[in-house]
C-alpha distance (Angstrom), angle and dihedral (degrees) to the residues before:
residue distance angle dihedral
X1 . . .
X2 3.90 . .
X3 3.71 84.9 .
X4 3.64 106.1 46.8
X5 4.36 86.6 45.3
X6 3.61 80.7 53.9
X7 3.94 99.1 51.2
X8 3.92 90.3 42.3
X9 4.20 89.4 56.2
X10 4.35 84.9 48.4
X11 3.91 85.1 46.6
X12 3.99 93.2 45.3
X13 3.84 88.3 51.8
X14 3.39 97.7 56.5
X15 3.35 99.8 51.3
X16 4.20 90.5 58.4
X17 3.48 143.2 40.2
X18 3.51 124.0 -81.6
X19 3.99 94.3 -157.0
X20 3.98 118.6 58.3
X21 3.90 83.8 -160.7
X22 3.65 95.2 58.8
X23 3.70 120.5 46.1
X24 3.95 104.0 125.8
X25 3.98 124.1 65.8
X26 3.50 84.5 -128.0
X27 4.21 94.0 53.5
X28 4.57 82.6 46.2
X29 4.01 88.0 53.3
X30 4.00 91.8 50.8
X31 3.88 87.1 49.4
X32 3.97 95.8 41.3
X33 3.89 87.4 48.2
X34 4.03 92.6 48.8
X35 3.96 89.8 43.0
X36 3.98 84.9 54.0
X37 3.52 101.8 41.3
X38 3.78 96.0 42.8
X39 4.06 110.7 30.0
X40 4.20 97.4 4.9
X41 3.58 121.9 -111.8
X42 4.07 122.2 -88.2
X43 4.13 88.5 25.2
X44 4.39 86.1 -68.8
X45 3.67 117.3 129.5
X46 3.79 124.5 -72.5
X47 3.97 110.3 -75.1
X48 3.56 127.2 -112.4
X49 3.70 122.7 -93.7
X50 3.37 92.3 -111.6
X51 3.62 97.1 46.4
X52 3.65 81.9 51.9
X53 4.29 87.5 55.7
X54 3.50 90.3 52.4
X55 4.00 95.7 46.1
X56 3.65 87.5 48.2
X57 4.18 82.2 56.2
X58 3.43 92.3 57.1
X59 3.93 99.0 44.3
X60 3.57 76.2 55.5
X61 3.72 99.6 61.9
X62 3.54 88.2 41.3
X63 3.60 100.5 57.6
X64 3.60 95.5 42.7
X65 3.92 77.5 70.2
X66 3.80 112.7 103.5
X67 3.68 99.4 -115.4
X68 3.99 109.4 -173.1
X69 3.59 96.2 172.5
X70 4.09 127.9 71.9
X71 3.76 115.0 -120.5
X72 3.39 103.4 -89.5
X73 3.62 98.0 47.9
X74 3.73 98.6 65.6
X75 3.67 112.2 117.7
X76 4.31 119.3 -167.2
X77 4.50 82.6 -101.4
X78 3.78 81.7 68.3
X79 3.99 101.8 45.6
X80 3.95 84.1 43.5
X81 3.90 84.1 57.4
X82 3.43 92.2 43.8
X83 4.09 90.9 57.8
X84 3.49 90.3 49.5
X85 3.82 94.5 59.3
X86 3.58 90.7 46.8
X87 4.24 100.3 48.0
X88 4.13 80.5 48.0
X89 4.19 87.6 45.9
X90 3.95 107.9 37.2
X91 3.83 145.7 15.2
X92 3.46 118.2 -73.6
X93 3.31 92.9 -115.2
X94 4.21 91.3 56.9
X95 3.75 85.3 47.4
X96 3.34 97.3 51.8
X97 3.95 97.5 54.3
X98 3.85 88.4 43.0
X99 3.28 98.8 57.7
X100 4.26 90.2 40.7
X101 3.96 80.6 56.0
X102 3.49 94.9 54.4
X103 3.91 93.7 51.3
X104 3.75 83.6 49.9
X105 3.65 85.9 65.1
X106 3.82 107.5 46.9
X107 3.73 95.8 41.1
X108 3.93 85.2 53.2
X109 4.02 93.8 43.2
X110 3.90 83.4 47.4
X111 3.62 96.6 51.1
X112 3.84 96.0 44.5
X113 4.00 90.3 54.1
X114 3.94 90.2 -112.6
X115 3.55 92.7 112.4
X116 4.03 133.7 30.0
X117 3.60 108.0 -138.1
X118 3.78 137.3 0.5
X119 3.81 106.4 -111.8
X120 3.73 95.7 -176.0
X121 3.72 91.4 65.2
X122 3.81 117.5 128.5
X123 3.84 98.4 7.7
X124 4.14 113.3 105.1
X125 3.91 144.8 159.4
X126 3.70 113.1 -130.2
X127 3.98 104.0 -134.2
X128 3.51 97.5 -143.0
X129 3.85 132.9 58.4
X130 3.74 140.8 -147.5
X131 4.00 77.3 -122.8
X132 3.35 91.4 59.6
X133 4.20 120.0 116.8
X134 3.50 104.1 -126.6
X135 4.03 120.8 -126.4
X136 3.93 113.5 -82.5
X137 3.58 98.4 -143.1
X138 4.42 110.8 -160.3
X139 3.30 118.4 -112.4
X140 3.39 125.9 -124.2
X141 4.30 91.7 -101.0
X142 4.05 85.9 46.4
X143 3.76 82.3 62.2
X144 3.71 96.1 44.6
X145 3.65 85.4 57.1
X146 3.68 96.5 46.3
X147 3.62 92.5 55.7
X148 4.03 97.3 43.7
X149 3.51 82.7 45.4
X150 3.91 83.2 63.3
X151 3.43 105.6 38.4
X152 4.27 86.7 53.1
X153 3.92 87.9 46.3
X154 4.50 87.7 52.8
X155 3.66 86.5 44.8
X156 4.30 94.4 54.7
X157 3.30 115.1 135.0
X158 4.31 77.7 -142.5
X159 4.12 95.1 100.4
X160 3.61 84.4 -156.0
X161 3.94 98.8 53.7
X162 3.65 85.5 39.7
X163 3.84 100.8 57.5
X164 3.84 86.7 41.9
X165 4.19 91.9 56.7
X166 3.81 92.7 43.3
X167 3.47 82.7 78.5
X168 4.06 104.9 24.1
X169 4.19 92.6 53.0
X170 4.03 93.5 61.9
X171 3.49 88.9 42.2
X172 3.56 91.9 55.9
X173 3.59 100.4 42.2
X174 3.80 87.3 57.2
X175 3.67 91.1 49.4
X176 3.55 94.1 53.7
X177 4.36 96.6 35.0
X178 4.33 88.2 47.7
X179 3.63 115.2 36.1
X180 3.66 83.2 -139.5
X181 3.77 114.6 156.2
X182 3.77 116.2 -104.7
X183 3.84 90.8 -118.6
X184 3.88 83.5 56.1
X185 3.53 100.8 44.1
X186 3.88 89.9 41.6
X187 4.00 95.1 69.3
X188 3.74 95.4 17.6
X189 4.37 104.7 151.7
X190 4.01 126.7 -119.0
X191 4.03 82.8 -134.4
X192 4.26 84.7 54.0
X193 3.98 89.5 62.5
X194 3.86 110.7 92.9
X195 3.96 132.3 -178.4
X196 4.08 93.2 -92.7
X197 3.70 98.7 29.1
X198 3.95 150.7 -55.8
X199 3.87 135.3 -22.8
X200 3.97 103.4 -151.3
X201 3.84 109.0 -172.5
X202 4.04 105.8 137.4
X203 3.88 127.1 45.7
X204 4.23 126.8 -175.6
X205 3.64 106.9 -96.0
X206 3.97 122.4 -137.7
X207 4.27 96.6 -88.9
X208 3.96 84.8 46.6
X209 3.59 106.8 -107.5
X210 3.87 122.1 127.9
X211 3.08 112.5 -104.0
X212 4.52 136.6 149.6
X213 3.44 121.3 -69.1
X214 4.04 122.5 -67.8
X215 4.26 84.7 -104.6
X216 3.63 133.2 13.7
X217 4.14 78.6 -113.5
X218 3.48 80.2 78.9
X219 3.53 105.1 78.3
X220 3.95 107.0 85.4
X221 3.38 142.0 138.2
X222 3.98 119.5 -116.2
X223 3.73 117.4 -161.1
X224 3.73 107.4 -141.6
X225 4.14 138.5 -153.8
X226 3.62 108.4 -95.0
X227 4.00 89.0 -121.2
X228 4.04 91.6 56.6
X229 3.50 90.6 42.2
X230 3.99 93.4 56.7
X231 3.59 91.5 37.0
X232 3.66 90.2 54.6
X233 4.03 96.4 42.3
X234 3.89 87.3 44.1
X235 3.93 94.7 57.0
X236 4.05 90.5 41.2
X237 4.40 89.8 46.8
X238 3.94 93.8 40.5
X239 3.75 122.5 25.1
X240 4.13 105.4 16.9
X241 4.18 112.5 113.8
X242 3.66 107.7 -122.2
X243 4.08 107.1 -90.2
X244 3.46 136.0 -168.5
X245 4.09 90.7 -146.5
X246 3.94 90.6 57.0
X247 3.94 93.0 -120.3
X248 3.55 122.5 -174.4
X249 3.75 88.2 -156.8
X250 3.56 109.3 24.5
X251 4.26 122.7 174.1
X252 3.87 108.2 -119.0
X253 3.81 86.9 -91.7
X254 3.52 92.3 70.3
X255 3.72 93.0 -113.8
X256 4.02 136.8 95.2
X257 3.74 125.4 -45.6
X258 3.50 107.5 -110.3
X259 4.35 106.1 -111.9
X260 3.96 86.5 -140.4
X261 4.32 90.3 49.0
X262 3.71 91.9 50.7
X263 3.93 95.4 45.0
X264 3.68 91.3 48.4
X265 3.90 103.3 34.2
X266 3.53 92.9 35.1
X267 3.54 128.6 12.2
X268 3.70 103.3 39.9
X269 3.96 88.3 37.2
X270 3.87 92.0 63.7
X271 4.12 85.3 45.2
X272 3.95 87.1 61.5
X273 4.00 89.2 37.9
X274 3.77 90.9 57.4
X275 4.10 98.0 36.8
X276 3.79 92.7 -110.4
X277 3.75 95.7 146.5
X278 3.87 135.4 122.6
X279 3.99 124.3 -151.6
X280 3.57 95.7 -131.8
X281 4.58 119.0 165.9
X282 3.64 115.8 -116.2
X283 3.84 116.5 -175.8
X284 3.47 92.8 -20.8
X285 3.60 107.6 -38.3
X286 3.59 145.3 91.8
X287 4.11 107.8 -111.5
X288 3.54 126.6 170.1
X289 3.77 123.0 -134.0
X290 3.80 151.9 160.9
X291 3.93 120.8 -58.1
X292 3.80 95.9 -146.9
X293 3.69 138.0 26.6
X294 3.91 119.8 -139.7
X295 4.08 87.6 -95.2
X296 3.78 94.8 56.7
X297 3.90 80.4 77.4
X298 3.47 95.2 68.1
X299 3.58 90.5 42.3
X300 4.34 74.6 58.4
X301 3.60 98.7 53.2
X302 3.87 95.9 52.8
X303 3.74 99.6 44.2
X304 3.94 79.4 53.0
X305 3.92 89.3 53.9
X306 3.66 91.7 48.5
X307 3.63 100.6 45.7
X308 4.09 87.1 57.1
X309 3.42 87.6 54.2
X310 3.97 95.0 -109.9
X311 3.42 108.5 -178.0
X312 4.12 120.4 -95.1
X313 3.62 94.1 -118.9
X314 3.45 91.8 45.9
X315 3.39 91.2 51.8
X316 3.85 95.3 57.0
X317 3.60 81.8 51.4
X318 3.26 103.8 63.0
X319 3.56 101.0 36.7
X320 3.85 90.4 51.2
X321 3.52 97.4 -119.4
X322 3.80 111.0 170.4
X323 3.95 87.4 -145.8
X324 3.87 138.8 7.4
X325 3.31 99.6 -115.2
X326 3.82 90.4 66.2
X327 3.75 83.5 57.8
X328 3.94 97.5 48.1
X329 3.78 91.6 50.0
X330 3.70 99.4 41.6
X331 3.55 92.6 44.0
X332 4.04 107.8 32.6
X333 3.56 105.5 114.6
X334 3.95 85.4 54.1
X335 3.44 101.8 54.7
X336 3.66 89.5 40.6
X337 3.81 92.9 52.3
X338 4.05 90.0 45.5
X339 4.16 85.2 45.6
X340 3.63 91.5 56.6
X341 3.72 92.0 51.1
X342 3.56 92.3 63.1
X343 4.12 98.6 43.8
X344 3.97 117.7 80.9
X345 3.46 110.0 -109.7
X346 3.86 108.2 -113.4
X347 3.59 139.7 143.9
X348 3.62 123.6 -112.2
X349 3.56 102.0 -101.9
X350 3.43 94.9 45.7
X351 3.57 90.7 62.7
X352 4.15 96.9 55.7
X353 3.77 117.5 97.5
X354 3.92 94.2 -137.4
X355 3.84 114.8 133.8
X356 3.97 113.4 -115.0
X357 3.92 132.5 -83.6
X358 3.40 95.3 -151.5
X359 3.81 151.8 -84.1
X360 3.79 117.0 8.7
X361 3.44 107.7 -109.5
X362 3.18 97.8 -146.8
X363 3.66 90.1 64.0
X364 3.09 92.5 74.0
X365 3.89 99.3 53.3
């Protein structure tokens, strides 16, 4: 009897909530936002204030959602219907980070006692798609031309073009030579730059404010080429305004490059420069643009590590990966592709130590 009283009380509970202050989805955003923005979710550090804009985006999605349920009522059938309206509503990619945010949520309602179990357990939106283009990574001549497209482009005879590349070639030299991330690179510090390569410990954050890197994985060192390196050094020394934020590459303000400035003055200009462009049709029409965006550079740098056979952990390292698997599933197809370079290229059969059952037939043909 003790036992079955005991299993109707667990039954009870999970059919209500276990917070009188939170009994709407809407009411368990609010709380999973404030828990995010003012301790950090899963017992991490506070988020950033523009992680907390873009959670606030997704809470927004969500709650545009016709919920017709209370909290504590929602069963997985509902969360599935909920996925449905938002593959038929946004990209997958939206969806996807939705739907992540709203597992954020229960599991930290559940946790915290505020809500009994987490009903969007189990049920997912894979980010990706077989539809998907995959990455085109530049080869190591693309970035050959990249950079002489730089060098020619701080050589102009254009005073105008050459004041702007003084700046833009060491920049893109170190993008190409670190792997850093352009947020890193952007804001990297004069006191960051060593004798064998690059201290990176701070990145821009999404509402453009300096802040640290996006994990405590982040913080590496990054030996550089001795050319980069004095490139680099020779800009900060030389031709950097003074700055209060000890900027390698500061704007003329003495603050921050803008990210959208440098991909548009800069980057994308030494794509055109060295005839890295794809004819691609956009609403209709036949456009040409860039090949690559700054980022495809890192993507560079660690298909470079992986082709020489730099160890894994290394790898994750240097890229600032906060765990390997990040690594392994960003970067697969790469170290599959430099795998199979090493392995002899044999069929199956061939590779079985069973004794022969006779002639080859195709001797005979």
């Amino acid at each position: 009897m003790k036992e079955a009283r005991a299993f109707e009380g667990d039954a009870g509970a999970r059919g209500r909530s276990l917070s009188n202050d939170i009994c709407t989805v809407d009411q368990g955003l609010k709380k999973w936002l404030e828990i995010c923005e003012k301790e950090g979710k899963d017992g991490g550090d506070p988020v950033t204030k523009g992680t907390v804009q873009n959670y606030e985006y997704r809470a927004g999605i969500i709650r545009s959602y016709n919920w017709t349920k209370p909290l504590h009522e929602l069963k997985p059938p509902d969360i599935v219907e909920f996925r449905s309206w938002l593959l038929l509503n946004y990209s997958r990619s939206v969806a996807h980070k939705a739907l992540t945010s709203l597992h954020s949520m229960a599991r930290e309602l559940v946790i915290r006692g505020m809500l009994s179990q987490n009903f969007v357990a189990g049920i997912t939106i894979q980010s990706n798609s077989r539809y998907d283009q995959p990455v085109t990574i530049p080869t190591e001549a693309d970035v050959r031309a990249l950079l002489s497209a730089a060098d020619d482009l701080a050589n102009s005879k254009n005073e105008t073009i050459k004041n702007a590349w003084v700046r833009y070639r060491p920049m893109l030299y170190l993008a190409a030579d670190s792997g850093m991330r352009p947020q890193e690179y952007i804001v990297v510090a004069k006191s960051n730059l060593k004798d064998k390569g690059v201290q990176v410990e701070r990145a821009l954050e999404r509402l453009g404010e300096i802040s640290v890197t996006k994990t405590p994985a982040g913080r590496r060192f990054i030996d550089l080429s001795p050319h980069t390196l004095d490139l680099v050094k020779h800009y900060a020394d030389h031709h950097a305004v003074d700055n209060k934020y000890d900027l390698v590459f500061p704007a003329q303000t003495g603050k921050w490059l803008s990210h959208k400035n440098w991909l548009r003055r800069g980057f994308y200009v030494a794509c055109f420069k060295a005839n890295l462009v794809e004819e691609v049709e956009e609403e209709g029409e036949i456009v040409t643009r860039p090949k690559f965006r700054p980022y495809d550079l890192r993507h560079f740098y660690a298909s470079m590590l992986i082709d020489q056979n730099v160890n894994l952990k290394r790898v994750q390292y240097l890229m600032g990966h906060e765990n390997i698997e990040t690594t392994l599933n960003v970067y697969a197809h790469l170290i599959e592709r430099a795998d199979a370079k090493t392995q002899a290229r044999t069929g199956l059969l061939s590779s079985m130590q069973t004794p022969s059952c006779g002639k080859s037939v195709a001797a005979d043909t």
